[in-house]
N, C-alpha and C positions, 0 to 999 in steps of 0.2 A: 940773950934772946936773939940778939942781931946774928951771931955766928952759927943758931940753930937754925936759926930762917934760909942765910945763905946755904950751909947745907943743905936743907930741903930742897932748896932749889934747882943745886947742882946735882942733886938725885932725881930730878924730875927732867932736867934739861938732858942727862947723862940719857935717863929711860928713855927720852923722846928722840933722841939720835940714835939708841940702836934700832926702835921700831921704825923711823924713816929709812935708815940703812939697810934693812931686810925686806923692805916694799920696794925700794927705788934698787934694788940691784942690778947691775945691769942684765945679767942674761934672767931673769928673773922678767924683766920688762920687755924683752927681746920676744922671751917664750908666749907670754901674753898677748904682745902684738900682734904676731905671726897667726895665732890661734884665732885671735877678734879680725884678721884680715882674711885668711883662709875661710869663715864662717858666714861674713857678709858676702865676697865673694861665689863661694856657692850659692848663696841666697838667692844672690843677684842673677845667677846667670840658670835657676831653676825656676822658669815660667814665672807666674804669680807668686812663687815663695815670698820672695823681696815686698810683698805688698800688706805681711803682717808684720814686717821686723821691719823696715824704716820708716820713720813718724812722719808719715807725709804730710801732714797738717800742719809740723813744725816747720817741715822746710819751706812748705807754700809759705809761711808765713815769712822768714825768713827773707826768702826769694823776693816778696812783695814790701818789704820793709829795705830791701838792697834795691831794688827800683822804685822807691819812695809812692808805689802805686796800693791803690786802696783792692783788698782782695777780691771785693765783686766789681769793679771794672776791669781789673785783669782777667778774672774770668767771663766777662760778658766780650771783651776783646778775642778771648782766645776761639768761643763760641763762635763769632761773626767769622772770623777767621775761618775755621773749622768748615762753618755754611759754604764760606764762599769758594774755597779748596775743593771740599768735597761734601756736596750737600746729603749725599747718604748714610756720612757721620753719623747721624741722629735720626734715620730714618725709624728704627726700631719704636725709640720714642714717640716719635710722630706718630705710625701705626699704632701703639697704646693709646692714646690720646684720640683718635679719631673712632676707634672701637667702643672708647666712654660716650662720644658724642652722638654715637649712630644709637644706642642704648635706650 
């Protein structure tokens, strides 16, 4: 029983090193890269593309967890910010909001 079990095993270990072998190849992993680098790339550098392929929500979060800061003061900081740079940021808003209130 023992010596079929070990067999078993090294037929499962043997299986499991050629399918890691044939993922992890090198130009195999080269070709892939170049492909997932060339694609975000373009993404990026085509207007709004980039705004449905990278999970912006993940990196805020991210981002907000690397400066140990809670995500609604970070964005309430960046807001203020924003006001006091350029208060026209948000003017569009502003004009929707004051349209409801004349209403």
């Amino acid at each position: 029983r023992k010596e079929q079990m070990l067999d078993e095993a090294c037929k499962i270990a043997s299986a499991e090193l050629s399918r890691v072998q044939s993922v992890l190849n090198q130009d195999e992993v080269r070709s892939c890269f170049e492909c997932a680098y060339v694609d975000v790339e373009a993404k990026l550098n085509d207007g709004q593309a980039w705004t449905s392929y990278i999970p912006a929500n993940q990196v805020f979060a991210q981002f907000c967890a690397a400066a140990e800061m809670q995500p609604g003061r970070l964005k309430n900081l960046y807001i203020s910010l924003a006001l006091k740079e350029k208060p026209e940021t948000f003017q569009d808003i502003d004009d929707i909001f004051t349209k409801f209130s004349v209403q």
